[in-house]
DSSP file (Angstrom, degrees, kcal/mol; ACC not computed):
  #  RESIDUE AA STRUCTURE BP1 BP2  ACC     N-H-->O    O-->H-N    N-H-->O    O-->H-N    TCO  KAPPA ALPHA  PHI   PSI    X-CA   Y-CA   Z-CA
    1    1 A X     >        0   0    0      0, 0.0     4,-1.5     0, 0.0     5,-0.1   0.000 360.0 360.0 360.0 -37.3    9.4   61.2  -36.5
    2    2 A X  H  >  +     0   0    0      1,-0.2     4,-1.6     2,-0.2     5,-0.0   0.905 360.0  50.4   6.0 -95.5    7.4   58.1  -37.9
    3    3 A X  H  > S+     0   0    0      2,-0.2     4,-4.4     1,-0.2    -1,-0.2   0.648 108.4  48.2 -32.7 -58.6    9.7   55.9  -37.4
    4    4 A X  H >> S+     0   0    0      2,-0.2     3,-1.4     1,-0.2     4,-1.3   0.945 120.0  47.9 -63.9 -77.0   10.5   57.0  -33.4
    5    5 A X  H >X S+     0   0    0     -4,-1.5     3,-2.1     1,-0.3     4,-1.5   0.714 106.7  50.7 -28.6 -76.1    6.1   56.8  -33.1
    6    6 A X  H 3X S+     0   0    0     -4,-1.6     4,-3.1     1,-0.3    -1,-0.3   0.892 110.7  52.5 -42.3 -50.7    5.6   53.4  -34.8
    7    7 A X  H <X S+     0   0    0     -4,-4.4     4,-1.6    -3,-1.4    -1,-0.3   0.925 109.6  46.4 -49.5 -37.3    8.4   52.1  -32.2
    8    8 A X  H <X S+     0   0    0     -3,-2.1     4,-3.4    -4,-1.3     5,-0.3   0.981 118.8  48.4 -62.7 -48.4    6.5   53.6  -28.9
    9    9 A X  H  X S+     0   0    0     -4,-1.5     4,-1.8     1,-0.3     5,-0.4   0.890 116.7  35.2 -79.9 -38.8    3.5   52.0  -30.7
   10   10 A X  H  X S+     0   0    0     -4,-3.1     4,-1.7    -5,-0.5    -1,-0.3   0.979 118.2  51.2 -74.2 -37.5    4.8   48.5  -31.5
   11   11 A X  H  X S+     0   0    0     -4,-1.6     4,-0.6    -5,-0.3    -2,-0.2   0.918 114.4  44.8 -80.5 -59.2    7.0   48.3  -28.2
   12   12 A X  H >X S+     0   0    0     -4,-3.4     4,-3.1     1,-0.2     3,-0.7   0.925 114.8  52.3 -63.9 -47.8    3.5   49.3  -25.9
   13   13 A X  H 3X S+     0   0    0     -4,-1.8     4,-3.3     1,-0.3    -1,-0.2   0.882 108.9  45.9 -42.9 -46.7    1.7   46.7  -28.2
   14   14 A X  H 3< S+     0   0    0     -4,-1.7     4,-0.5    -5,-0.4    -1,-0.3   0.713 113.6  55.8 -80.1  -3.1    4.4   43.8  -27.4
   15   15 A X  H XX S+     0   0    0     -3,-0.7     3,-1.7    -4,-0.6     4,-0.7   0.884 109.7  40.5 -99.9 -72.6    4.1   44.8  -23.8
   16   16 A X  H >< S+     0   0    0     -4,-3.1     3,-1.4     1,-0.3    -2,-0.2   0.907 107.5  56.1 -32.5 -59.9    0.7   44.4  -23.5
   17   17 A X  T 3< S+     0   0    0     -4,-3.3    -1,-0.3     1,-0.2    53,-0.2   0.742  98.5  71.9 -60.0 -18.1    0.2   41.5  -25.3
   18   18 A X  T <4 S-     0   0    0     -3,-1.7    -1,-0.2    -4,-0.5    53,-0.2   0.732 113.4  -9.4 -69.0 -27.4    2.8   39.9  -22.8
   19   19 A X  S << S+     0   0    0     -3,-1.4    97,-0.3    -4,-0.7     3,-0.1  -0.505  76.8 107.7-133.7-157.4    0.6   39.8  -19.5
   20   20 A X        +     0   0    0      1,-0.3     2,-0.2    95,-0.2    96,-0.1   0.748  66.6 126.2  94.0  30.4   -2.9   41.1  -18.3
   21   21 A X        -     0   0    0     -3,-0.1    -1,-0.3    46,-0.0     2,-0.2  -0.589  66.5-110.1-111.4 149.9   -4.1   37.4  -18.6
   22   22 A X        -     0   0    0     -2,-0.2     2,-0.3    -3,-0.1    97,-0.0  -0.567  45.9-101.6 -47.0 152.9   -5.9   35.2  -15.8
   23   23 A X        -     0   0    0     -2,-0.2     2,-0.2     1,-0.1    40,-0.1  -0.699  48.1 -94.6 -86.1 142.2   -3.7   32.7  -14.7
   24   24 A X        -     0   0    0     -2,-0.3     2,-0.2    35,-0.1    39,-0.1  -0.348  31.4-136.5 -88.3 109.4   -4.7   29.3  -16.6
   25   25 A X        +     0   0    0     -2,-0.2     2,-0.3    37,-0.1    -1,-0.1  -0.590  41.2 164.0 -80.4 129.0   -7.4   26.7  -14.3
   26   26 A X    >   -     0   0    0     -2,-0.2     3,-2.1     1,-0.1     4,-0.4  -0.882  48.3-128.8-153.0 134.3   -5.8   23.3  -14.8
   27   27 A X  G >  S+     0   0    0      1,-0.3     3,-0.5    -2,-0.3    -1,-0.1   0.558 110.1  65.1 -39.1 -15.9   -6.3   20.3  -13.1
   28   28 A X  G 3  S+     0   0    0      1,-0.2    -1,-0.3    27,-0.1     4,-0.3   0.698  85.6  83.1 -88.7  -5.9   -2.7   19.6  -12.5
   29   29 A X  G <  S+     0   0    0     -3,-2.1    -1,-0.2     2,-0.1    -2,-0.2   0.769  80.8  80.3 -78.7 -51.9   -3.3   23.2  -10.2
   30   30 A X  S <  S-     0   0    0     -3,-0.5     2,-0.6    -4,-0.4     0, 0.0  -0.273 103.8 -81.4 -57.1 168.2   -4.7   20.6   -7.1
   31   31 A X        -     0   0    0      3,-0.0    -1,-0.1    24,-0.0    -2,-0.1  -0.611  39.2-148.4 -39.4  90.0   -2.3   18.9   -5.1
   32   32 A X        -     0   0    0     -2,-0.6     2,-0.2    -4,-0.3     3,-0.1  -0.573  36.1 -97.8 -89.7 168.7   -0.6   15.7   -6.3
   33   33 A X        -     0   0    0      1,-0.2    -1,-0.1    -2,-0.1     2,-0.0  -0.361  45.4 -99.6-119.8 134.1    0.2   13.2   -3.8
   34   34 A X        -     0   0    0     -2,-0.2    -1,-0.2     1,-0.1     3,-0.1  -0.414  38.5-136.4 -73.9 129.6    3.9   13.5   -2.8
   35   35 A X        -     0   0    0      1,-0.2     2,-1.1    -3,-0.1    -1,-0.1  -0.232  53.0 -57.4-103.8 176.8    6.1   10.5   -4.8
   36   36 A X        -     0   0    0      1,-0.1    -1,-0.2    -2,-0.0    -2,-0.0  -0.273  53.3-100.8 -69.3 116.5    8.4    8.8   -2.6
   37   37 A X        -     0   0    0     -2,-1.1    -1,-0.1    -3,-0.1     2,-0.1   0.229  39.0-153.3 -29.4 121.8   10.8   10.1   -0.9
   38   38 A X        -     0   0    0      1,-0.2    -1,-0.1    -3,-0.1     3,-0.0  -0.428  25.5 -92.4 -88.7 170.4   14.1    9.5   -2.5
   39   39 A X        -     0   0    0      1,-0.1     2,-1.2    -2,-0.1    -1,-0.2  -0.133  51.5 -85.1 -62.2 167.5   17.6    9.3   -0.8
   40   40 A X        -     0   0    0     -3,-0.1    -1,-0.1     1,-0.1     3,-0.1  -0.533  42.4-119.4-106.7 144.2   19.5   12.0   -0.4
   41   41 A X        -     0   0    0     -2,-1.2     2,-0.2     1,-0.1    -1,-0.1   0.240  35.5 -95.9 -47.8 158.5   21.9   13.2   -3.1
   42   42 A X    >   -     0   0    0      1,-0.1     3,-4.2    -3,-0.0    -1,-0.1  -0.504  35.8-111.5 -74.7 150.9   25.4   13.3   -2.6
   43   43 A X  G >  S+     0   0    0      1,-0.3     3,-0.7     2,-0.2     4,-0.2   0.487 109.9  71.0 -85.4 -15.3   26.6   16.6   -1.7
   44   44 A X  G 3  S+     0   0    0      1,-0.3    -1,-0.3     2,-0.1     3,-0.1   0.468  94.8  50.1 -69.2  -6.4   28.2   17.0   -4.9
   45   45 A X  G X  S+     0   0    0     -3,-4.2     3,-1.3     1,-0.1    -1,-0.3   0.234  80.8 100.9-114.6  37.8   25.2   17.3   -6.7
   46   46 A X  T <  S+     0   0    0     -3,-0.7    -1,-0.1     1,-0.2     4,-0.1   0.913  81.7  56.8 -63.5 -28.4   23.5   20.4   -4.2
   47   47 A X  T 3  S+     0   0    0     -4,-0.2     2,-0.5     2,-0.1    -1,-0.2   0.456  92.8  79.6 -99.1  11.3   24.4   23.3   -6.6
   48   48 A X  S <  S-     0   0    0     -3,-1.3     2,-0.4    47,-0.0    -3,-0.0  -0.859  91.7-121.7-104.3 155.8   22.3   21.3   -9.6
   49   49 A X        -     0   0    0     -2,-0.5    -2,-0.1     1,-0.1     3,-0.1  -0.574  28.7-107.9 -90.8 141.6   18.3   22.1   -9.0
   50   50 A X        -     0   0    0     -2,-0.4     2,-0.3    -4,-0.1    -1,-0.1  -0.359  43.2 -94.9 -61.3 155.5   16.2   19.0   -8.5
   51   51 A X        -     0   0    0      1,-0.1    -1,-0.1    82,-0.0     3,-0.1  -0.551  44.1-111.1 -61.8 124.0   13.8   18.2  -11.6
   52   52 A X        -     0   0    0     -2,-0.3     2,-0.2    77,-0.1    -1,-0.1  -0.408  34.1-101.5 -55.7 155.2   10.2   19.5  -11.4
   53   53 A X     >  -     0   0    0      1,-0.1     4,-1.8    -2,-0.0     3,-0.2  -0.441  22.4-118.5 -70.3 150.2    7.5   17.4  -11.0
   54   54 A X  T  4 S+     0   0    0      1,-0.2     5,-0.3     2,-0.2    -1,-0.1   0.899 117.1  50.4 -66.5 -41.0    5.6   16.5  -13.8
   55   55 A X  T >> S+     0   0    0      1,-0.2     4,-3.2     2,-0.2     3,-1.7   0.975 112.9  51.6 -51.3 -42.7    2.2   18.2  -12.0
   56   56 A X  H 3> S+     0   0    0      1,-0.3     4,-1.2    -3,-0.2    -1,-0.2   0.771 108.4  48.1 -86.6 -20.9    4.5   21.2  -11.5
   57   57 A X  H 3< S+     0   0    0     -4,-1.8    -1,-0.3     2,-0.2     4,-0.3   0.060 111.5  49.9 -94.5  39.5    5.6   21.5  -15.3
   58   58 A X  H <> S+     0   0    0     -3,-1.7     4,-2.3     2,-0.1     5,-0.2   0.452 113.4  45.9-114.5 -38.9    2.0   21.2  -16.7
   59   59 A X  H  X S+     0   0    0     -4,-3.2     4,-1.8    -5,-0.3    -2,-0.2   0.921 110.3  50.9 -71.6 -29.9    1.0   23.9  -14.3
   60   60 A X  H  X S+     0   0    0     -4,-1.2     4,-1.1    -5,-0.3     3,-0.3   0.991 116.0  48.3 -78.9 -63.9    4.2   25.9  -15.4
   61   61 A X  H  > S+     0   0    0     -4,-0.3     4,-3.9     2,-0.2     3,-0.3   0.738 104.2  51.7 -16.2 -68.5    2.7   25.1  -19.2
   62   62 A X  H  X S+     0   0    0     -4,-2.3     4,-0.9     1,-0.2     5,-0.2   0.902 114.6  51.3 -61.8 -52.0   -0.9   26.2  -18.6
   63   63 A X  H  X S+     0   0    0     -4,-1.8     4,-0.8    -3,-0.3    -1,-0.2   0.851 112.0  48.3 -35.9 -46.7    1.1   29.6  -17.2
   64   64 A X  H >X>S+     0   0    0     -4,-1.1     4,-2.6    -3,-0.3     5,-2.4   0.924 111.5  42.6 -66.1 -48.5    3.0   29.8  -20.2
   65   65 A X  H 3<5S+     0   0    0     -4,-3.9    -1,-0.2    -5,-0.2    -2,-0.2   0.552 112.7  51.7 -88.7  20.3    0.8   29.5  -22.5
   66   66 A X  H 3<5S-     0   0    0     -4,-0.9    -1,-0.2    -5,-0.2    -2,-0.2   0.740 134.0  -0.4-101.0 -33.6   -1.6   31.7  -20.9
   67   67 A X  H <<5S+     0   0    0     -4,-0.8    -3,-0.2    -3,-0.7    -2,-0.2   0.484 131.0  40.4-151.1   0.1    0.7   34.8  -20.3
   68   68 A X  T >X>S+     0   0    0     -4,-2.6     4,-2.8    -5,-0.2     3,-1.1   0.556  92.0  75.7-120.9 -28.8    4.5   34.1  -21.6
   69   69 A X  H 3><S+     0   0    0     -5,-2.4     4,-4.3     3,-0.3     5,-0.5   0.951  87.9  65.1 -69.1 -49.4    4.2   32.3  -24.9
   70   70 A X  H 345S+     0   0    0      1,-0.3    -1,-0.2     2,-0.3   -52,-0.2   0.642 119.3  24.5 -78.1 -14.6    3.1   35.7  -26.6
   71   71 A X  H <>>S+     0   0    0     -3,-1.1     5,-1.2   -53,-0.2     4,-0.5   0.783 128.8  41.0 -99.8 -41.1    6.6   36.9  -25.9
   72   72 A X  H  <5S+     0   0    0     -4,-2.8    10,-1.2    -3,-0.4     3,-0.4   0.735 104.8  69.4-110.0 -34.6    8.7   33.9  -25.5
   73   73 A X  T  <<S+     0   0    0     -4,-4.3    -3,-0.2    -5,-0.9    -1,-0.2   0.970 121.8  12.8 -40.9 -48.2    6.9   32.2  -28.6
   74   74 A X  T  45S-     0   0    0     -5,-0.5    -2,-0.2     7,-0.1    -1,-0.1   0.485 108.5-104.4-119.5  14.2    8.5   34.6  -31.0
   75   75 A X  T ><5 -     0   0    0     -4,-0.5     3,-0.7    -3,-0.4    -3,-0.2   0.631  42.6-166.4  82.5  15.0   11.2   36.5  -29.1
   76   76 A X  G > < -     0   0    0     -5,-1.2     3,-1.3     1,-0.2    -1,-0.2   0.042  67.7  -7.5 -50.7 125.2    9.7   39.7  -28.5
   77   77 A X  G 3  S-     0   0    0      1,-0.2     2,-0.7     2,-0.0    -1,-0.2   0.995 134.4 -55.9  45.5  45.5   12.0   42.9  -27.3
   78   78 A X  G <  S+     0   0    0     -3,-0.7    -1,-0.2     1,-0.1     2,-0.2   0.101  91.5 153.1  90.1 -41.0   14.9   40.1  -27.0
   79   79 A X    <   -     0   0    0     -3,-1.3    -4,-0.2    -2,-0.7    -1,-0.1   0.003  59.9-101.1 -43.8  88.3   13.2   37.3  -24.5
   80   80 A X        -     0   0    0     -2,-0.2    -5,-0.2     7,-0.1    -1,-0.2   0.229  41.8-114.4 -22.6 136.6   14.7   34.3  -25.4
   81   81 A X    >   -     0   0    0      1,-0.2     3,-1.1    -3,-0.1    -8,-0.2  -0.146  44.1 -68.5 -82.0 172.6   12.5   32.4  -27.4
   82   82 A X  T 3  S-     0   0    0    -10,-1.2    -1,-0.2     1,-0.2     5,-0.1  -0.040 106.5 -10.7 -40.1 133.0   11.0   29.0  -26.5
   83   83 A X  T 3  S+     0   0    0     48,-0.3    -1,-0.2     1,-0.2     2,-0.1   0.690  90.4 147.5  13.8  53.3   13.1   25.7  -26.1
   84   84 A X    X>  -     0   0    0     -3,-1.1     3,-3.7     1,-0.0     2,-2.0  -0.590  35.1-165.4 -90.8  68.6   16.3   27.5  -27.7
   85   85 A X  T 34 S+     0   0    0      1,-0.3     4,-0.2    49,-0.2    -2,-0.1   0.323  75.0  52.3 -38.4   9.3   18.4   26.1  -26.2
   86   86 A X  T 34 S+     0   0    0     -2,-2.0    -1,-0.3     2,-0.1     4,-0.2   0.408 114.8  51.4-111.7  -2.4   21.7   28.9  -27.2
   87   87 A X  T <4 S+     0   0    0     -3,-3.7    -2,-0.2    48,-0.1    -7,-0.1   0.715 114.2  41.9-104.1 -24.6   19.3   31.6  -25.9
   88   88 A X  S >X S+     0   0    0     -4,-0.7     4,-2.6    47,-0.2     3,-1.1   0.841 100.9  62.7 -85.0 -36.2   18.6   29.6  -22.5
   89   89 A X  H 3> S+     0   0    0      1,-0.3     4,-1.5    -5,-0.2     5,-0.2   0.942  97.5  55.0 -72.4 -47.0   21.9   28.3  -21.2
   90   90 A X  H 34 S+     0   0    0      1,-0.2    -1,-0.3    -4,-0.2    -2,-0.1   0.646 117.9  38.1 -66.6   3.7   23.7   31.6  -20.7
   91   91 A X  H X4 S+     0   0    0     -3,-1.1     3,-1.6     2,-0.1     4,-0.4   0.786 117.5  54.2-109.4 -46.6   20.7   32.7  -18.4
   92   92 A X  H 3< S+     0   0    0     -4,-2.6    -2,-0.2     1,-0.3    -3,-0.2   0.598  94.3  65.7 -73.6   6.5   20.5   29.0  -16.9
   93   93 A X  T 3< S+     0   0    0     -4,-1.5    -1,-0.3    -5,-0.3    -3,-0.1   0.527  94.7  59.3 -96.0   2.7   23.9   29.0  -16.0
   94   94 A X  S <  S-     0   0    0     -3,-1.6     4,-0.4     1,-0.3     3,-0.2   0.497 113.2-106.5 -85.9  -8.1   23.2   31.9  -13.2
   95   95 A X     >  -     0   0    0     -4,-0.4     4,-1.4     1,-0.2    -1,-0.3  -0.574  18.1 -76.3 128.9 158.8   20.8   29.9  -11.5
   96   96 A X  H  > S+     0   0    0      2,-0.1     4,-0.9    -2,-0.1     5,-0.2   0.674 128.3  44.7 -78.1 -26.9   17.5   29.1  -10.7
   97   97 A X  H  > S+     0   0    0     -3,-0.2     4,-1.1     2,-0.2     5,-0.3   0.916 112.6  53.4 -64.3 -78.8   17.1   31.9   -8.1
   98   98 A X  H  > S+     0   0    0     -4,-0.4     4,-1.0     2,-0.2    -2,-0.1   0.536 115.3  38.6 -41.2 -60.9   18.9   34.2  -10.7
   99   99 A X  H >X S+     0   0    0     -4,-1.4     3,-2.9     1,-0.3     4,-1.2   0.906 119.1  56.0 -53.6 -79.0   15.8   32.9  -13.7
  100  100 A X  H 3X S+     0   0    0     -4,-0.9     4,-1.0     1,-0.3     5,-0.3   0.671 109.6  41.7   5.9 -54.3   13.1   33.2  -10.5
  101  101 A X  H 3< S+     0   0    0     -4,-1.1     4,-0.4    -5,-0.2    -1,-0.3   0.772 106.1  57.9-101.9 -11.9   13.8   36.6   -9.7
  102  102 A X  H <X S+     0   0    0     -3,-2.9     4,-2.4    -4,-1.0    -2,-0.2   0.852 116.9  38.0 -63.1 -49.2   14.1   38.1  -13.3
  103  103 A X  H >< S+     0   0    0     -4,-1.2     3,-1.6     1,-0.2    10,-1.1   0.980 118.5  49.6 -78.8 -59.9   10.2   36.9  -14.0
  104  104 A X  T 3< S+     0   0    0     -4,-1.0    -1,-0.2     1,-0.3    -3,-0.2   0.701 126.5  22.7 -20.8 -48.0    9.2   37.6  -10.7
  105  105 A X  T 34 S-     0   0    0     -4,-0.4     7,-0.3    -5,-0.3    -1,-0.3   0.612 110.4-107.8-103.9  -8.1   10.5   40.9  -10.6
  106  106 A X    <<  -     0   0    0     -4,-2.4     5,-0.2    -3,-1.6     2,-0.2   0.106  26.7-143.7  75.6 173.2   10.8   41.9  -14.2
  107  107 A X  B >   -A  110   0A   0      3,-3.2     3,-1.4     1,-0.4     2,-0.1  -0.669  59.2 -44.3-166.4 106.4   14.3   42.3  -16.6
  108  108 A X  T 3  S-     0   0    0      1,-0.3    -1,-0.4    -2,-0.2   -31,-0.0  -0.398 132.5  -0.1  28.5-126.2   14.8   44.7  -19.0
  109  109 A X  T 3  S+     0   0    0    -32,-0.2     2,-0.7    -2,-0.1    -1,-0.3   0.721 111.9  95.4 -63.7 -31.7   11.8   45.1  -21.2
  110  110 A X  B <   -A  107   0A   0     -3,-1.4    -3,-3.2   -33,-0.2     5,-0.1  -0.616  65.3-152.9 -96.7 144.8    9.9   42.3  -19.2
  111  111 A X    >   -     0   0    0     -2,-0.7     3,-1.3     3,-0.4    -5,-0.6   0.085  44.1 -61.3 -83.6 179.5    7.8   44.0  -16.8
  112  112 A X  G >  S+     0   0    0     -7,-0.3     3,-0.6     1,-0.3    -8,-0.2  -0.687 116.4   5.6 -92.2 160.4    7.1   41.5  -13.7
  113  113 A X  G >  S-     0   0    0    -10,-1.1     3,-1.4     1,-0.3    -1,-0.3   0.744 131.3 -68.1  37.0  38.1    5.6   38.4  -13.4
  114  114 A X  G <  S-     0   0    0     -3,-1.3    -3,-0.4   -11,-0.8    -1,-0.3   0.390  90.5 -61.7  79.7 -29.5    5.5   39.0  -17.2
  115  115 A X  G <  S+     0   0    0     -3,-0.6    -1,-0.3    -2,-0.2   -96,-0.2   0.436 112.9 113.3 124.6  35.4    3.0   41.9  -16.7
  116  116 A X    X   -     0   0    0     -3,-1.4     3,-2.4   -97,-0.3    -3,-0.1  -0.475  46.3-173.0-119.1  56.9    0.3   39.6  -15.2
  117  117 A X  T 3  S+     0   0    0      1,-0.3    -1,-0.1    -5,-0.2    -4,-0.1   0.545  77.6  66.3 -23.9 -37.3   -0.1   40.9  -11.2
  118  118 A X  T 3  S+     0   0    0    -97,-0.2     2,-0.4    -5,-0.1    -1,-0.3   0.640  75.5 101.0 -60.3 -22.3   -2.2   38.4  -10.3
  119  119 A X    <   -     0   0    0     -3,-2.4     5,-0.1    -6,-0.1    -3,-0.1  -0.637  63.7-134.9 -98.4 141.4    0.0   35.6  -10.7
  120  120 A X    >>  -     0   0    0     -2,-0.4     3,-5.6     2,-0.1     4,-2.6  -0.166  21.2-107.7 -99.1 164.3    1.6   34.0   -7.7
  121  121 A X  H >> S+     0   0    0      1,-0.3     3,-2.1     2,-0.2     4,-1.6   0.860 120.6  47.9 -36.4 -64.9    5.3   32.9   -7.2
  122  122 A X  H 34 S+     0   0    0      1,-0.3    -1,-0.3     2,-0.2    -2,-0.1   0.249 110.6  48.9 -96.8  17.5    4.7   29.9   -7.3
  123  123 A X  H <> S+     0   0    0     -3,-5.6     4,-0.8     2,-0.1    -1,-0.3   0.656 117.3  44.2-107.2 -33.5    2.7   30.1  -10.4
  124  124 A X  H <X S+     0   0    0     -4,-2.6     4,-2.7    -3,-2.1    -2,-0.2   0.855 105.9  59.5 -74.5 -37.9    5.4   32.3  -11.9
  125  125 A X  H  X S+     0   0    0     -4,-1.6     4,-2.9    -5,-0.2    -3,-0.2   0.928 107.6  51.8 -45.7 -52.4    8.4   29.7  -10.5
  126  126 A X  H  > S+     0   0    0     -5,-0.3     4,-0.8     1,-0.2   -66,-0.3   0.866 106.5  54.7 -77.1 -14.0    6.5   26.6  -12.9
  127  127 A X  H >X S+     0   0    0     -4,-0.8     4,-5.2     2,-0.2     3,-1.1   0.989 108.8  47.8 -20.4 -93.6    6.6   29.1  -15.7
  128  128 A X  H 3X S+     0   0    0     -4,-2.7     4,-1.9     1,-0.3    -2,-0.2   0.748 110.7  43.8   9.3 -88.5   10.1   29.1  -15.0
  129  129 A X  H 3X S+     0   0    0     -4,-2.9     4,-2.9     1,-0.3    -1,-0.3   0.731 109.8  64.1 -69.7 -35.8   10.9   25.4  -14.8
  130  130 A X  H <X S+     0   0    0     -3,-1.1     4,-1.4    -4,-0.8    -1,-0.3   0.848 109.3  38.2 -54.8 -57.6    8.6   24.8  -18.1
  131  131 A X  H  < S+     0   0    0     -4,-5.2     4,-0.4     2,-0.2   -48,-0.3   0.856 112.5  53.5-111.5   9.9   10.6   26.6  -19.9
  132  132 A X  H >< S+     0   0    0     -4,-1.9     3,-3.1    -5,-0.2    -2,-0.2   0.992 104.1  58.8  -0.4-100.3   13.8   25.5  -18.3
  133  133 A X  H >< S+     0   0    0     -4,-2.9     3,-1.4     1,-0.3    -3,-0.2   0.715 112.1  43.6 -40.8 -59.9   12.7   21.6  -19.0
  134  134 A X  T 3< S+     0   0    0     -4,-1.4    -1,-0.3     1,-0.3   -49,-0.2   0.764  96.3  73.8 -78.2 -26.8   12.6   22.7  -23.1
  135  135 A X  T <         0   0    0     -3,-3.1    -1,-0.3    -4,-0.4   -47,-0.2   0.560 360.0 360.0 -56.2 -25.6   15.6   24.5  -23.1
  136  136 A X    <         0   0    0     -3,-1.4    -1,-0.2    -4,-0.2    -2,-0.1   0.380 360.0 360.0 -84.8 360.0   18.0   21.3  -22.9
């Protein structure tokens, strides 16, 4: 009977600690200035996702480490840890919607948006793409 208790209590603990955060004030948060348009890709490469922008992976940092690193730093209730890349690929190979709609919405033990309400798609998307970009 412990045992069962000490699980509710560690499990509600890793839960918590995973969201309830403000979302992270960062300068890269304003608007950077649009780089130049590039041509457009060959039609063979549509099904790969364009690279984020560097503005858009700092602000997907300051997110992480504000409300995901305390799960995804050490693997907590399964969440693929940080830039491991043998824990990322089988998740990035469904897709960027797929990844997108797991944080957003929650996926097994993580609750949505990580358990942080406040935080907006697109705050949750640079998450996302941040820890994407480490995964390779």
């Amino acid at each position: 009977m412990k045992a069962s208790t000490l699980s509710v209590i560690l499990m509600a603990a890793a839960l918590a600690a995973c969201g309830n955060k403000a979302p992270a004030e960062s300068a890269a948060s304003a608007p950077a200035a649009a780089p130049a348009a590039a041509p457009a890709a060959a039609p063979a490469a549509a099904p790969a996702a364009a690279a984020p922008a560097a503005a858009d992976l700092a602000k997907g940092e300051a997110v992480y480490s504000a409300n995901c690193l305390s799960c995804h730093g050490a693997g907590v209730l399964g969440a693929p840890k940080f830039a491991d890349a043998a824990a990322w690929q089988p998740r990035i190979a469904k897709g960027m919607e797929t990844l997108y709609g797991s944080a957003l919405n929650g996926f097994k033990m993580m609750p949505p948006r990580g358990g942080n309400a406040v935080l907006k798609d697109d705050e949750m998307k640079a998450a996302v793409d941040y820890m994407v970009s480490k995964a390779h």
